[in-house]
N, C-alpha and C positions, 0 to 999 in steps of 0.2 A: 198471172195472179197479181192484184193487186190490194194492197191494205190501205184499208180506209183510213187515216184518222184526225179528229176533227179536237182543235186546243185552241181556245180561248186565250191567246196569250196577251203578254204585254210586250208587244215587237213589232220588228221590222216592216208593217204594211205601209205602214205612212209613217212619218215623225211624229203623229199624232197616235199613233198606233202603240208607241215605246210606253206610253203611260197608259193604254186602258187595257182591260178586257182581264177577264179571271182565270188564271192556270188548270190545266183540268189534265192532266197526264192520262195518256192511251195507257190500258190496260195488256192489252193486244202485244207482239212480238214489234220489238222495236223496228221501225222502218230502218233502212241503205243510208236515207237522208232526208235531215229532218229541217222543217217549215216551221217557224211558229208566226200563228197567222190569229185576227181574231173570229170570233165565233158568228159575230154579225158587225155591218161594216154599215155607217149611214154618209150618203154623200150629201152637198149642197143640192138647192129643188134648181129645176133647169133655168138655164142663164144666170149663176151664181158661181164666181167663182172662177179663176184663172182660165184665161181662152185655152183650150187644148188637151184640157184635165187634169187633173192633178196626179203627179207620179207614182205609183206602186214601189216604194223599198221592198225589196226582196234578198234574204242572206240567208240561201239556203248550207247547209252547214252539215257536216258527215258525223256519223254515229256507229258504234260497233265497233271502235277502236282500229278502222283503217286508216290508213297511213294517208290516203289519193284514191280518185277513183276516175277513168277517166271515159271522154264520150258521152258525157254524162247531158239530157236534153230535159227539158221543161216547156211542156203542153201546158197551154192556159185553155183553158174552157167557160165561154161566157155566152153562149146558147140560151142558157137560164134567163138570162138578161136580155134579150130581143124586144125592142118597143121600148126598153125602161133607162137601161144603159146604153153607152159606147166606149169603144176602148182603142185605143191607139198604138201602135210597137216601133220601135224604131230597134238599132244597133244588132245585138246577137240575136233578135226577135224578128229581125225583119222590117222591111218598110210597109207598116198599113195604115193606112190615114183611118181618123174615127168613125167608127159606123160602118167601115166596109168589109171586114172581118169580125168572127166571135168567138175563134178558135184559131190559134198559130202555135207553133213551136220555135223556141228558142235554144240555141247553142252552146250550153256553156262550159265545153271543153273540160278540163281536167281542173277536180275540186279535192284542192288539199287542206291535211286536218291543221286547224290552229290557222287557216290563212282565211280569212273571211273575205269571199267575193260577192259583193253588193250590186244587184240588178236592179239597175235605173233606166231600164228601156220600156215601163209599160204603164200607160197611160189612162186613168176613168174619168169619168164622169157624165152627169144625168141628159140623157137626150132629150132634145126640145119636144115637148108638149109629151114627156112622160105626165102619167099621174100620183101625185103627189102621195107616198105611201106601198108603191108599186113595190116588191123585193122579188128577187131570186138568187139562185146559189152561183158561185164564181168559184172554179175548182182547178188547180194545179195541182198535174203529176209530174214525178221525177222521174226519168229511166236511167236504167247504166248496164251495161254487159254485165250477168251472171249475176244481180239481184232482180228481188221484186221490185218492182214499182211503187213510188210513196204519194200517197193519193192525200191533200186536204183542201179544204172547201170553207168559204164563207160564205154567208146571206151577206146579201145586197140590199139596202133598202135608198128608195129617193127619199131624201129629204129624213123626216122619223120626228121625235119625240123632242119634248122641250125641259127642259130641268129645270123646277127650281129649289131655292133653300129658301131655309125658317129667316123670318124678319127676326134680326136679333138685338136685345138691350144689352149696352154696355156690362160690364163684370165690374162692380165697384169695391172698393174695400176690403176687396181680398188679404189676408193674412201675409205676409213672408215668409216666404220658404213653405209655406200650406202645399198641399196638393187637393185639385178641386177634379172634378168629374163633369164634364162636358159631351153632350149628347148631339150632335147634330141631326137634322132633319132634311127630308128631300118631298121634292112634290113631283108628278111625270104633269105639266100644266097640256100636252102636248095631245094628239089625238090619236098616235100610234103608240104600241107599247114598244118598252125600254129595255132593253136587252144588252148585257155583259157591262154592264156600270163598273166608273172609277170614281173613288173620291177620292180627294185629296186634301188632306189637314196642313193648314202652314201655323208655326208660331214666334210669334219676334218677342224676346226676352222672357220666355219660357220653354217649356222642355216637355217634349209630348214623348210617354213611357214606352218603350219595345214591348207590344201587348200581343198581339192578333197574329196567328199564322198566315192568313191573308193578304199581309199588311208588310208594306216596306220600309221601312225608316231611314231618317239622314238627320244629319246637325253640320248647319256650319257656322262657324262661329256662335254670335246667340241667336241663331234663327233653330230651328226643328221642322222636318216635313214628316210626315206621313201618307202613304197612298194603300188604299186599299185597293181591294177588287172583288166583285159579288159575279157570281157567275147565276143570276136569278133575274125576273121579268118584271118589270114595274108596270103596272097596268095604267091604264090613261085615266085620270081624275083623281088619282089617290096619292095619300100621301105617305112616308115611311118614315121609319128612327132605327138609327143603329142599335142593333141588339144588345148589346152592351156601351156603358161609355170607355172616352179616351180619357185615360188618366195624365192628367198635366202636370206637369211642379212649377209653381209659382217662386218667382227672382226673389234672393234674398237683399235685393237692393235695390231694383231696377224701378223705379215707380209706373213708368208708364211701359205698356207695351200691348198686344193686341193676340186674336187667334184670328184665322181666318178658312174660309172652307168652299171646295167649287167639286161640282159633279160634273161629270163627262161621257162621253161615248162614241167611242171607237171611229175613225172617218176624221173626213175634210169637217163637217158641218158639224162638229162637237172638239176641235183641238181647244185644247189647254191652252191659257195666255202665258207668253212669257213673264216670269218672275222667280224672286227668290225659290230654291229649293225646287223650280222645275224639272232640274236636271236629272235624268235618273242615275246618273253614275253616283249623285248625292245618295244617293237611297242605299245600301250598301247592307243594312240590317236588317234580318226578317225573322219577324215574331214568333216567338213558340206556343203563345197560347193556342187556344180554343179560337175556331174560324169565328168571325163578324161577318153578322149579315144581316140583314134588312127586316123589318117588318109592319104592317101596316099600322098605321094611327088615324084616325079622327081628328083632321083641323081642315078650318075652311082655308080656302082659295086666299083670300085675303092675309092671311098669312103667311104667304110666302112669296118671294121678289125672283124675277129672272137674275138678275146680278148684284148678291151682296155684297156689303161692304165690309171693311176688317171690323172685328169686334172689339173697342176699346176694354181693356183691361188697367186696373190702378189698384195700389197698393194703399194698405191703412196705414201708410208709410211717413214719418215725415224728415225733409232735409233743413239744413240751415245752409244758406247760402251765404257769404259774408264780399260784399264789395272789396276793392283794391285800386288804389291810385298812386303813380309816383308825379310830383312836380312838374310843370314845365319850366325847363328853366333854360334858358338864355340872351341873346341880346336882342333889342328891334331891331326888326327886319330880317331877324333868321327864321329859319326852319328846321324844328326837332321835333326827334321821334320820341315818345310816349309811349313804359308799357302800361297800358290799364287791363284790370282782368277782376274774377273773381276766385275765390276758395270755397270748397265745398267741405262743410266740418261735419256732414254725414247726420244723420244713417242711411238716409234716401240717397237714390241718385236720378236726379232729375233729367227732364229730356229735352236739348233746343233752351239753355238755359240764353237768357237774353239782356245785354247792360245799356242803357242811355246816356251815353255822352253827353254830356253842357258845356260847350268848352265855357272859361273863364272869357268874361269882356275884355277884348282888346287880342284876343286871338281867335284861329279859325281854323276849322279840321280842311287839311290839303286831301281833295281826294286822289286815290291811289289810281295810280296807274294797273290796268288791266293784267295779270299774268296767268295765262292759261295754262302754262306748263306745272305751274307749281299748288301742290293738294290743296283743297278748300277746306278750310276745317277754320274759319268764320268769314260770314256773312255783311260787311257792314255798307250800311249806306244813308245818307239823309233821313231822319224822322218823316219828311214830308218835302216834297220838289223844294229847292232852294233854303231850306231850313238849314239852321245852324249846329241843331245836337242831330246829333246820330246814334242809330240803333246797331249794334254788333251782336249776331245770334251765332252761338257757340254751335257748328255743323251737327253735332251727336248730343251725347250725357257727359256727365261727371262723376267718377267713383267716387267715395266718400275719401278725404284728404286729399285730393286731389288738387290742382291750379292751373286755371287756365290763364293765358295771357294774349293780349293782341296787343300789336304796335303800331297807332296810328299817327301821324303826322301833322304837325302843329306850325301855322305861322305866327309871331309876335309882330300883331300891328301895331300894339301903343302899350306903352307903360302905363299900365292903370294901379291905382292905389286898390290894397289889397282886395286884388280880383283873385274869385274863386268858383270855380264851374263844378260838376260834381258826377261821378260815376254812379250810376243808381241800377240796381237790378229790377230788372220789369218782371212780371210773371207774363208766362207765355200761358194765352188762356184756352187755349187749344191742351194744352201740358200744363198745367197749375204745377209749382214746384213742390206745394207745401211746404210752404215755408212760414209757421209762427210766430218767428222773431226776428219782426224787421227793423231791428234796432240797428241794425248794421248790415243792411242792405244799401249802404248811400255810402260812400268815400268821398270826400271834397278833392277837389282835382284845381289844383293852387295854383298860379301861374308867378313866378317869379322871374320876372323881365328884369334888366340892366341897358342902361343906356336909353340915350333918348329922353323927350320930358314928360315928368309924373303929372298922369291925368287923372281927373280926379271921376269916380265912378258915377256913370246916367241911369245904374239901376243897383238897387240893391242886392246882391246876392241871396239867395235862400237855400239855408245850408240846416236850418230846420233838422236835426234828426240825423246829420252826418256823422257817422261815425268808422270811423278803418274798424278790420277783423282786430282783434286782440292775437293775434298770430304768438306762436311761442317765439321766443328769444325779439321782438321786434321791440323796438322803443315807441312810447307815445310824447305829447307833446305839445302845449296849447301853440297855437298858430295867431296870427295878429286877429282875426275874426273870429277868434275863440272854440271851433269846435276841436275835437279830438282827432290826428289823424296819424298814422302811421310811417312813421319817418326814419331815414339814418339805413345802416347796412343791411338790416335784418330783410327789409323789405326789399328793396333793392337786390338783394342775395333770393327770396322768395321768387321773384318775378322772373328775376334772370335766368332761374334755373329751368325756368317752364323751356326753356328755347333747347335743351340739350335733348327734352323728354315731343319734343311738339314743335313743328311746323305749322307757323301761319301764315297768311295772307288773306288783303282783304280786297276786295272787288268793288268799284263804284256802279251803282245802284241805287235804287231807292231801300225805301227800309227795307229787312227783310218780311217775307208774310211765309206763312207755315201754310204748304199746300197738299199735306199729309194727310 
């Protein structure tokens, strides 16, 4: 006697196999020992893809509440497959080289509960000069003394179906703290139809709802996944929308941040890319609603890409960013460290915020010696090969009250009459900070040399518009060049403190550029 039965799962076929294909529970008397395998399986078309084939994970697993069971063998049958596939066995399986078997059995001794033993001896993939679209069924049974036999079965298909998504516009202006309603869309661009679909939702600095029975959820840190799974057929040239939308909640501070979304299908020739929130152990939550599922729409071809990109999202948010400089001060011919940084006095919080060093004339930024061991959390390097100001981009954001600080390294080559260089915040135009009052986006960066003889300055400085943050408790204070800037303990106390909360270091480089 043997029981059939056939579960679309999200498991062990391949690693690519752990993220797709839709749950579908037998009805029927529970098998001895249970497979979760998926429903249809697409490989790469012939000569694609790792010489020898790619592995079958198999972690077949007991049910019915025995303890062990043992003697227990696994028949693979791939008959079905003659002309289209090959398969290959090696270890408890046997040695059969590819194509020369369609049917073996393997040994897998005694299978006990809680102890997961993983079969990595069996090998597919598409035989040369199959034809493209070819499928048949691939069917493992279980035996063991004194049960039935646990029979299930995939479709094989060479090669299959091509997915794509909706071309998408940016999300602008979005409210904080809002929740918006986001519908994704899928195309089959592909000539075979699409069978046991995943998608999967990512979001960076938003938060996608636990909606969908269907649906798995995870959060780590500020990112959000969601995967679904549709156990339904996409047919070739059409297009579809989830039947419902994902409810998001939008950052009550975050200004920038993105969603992003990719379809898949079970196989070598539809794995997932690595990335955030791929992981399924991430996934941990699973939705009580009402199932999501697919259905057809009306949009041309033109509207949708094989591989999207993330979907920028921005808030109608805005921050104030306020520069920060302390002195340089020592003799000619030394070398001192300098912190300069910025303050964020909120309500935004900006992303990859970015400051332009000028040193003062008659000094020069020493660049930093390389340290790989130690966190990057800024960026700095020359404005442009051999230039003399430098750009520092902040690795991440900034919460609102927040300070960041970097310490770069200064030589005094000559004692110049009131020389003054200046910290200035850039917007990064990639991440605009919103920022509408740059009244104090610029700090003057002083140089106060001793020793050596007073030169008298080759260029004016332009200090135009410099002004230090008005920080609480900090003293202000005209300066021989007259602008306003931030002097005495307060500040010094402000910057110093970033070091207890923040690790930096900075890397020589050219400037930073944002490849995000």
């Amino acid at each position: 006697m043997s029981l059939i039965r056939r579960r679309g799962a999200a498991a062990l076929l391949t690693a690519a196999a752990l993220l797709t294909g839709a749950i579908a529970p037998a009805h029927a008397d529970d098998p001895a020992i249970e497979l979760d395998v998926p429903t249809t399986y697409y490989l790469n078309q012939p000569g694609v893809g790792p010489t020898g084939g790619t592995r079958l994970w198999l972690e077949p697993r007991l049910t019915g509440g025995a303890a062990a069971r043992a003697d227990v063998t696994l028949k693979i049958d791939a008959s079905d497959l003659k002309g289209k596939a090959k398969l290959r066995s090696r270890r408890q399986c046997g040695q059969h080289a590819g194509g020369t078997t369609y049917t073996f059995t393997c040994d897998l001794g005694t299978l006990t509960s809680g102890k997961p033993k993983l079969l990595d001896a069996v090998y597919i993939e598409a035989k040369p000069g199959a034809k493209l679209g070819a499928h048949g069924k691939l069917r493992y049974t279980f035996s063991a003394p004194g049960v039935p036999d646990s029979t299930f079965e995939t479709e094989v298909w060479v090669a299959g179906p091509t997915l794509h998504t909706r071309v998408e516009k940016p999300l602008k202006n979005l409210k904080a703290g809002s929740t918006i309603a986001f519908t994704p869309e899928l195309r089959n661009a592909g000539a075979y139809p699409a069978k046991g679909l995943g998608l999967m939702l990512h979001t960076n600095h938003l938060q996608a709802a636990v909606q969908y029975r269907n649906c798995r959820y995870g959060t780590a840190g500020d990112q959000s996944t969601a995967y679904c799974s549709f156990d339904q057929t996409l047919e070739p040239g059409q297009a579809y929308e989830v039947s419902e939308p994902f409810s998001i909640s939008v950052s009550k501070t975050v200004i920038h941040g993105d969603i992003s979304y990719s379809a898949s299908l079970p196989g070598v020739a539809h794995e997932w890319q690595d990335g955030p929130g791929a992981d399924p152990a991430q996934l941990e939550q699973v939705g009580s609603g009402p199932e999501l599922s697919l259905r057809p729409v009306e949009r041309p071809a033109s509207a949708f890409v094989e591989y999207g990109r993330p979907i920028p999202t921005t808030l109608s948010l805005d921050t104030d960013l306020q520069a920060m400089a302390q002195p340089i001060e020592g003799r000619t011919g030394q070398t001192v460290e300098v912190r300069l940084g910025m303050r964020n006095a909120g309500p935004g919080q900006p992303k990859r915020p970015t400051i332009k060093v000028t040193p003062p004339e008659g000094t020069t930024v020493v660049p930093p010696e390389p340290d790989l061991e130690e966190p990057l959390d800024w960026e700095c390097g020359p404005e442009t090969a051999g230039a003399k100001a430098y750009h520092c981009r902040l690795g991440g954001g900034m919460t609102p009250g927040d300070t960041a600080a970097v310490t770069l390294t200064f030589r005094i080559d000559q004692r110049v009459r009131d020389a003054v260089g200046r910290v200035e915040i850039v917007d990064n135009p990639k991440f605009p900070a919103h920022d509408p009052d740059r009244s104090n986006n610029t700090a003057p960066l002083e140089a106060r040399a001793t020793g050596g003889p007073l030169v008298e300055p080759t260029q004016t400085p332009d200090t135009s518009g410099d002004q230090a943050p008005a920080a609480s408790g900090s003293t202000s204070g005209s300066s021989g060049s007259g602008p306003l800037i931030a002097t005495g303990m307060a500040l010094a106390a402000l910057l110093a403190a970033t070091v207890a909360a923040h690790r930096y270091r900075t890397r020589r480089s050219s400037a930073p550029t944002d490849t995000t």
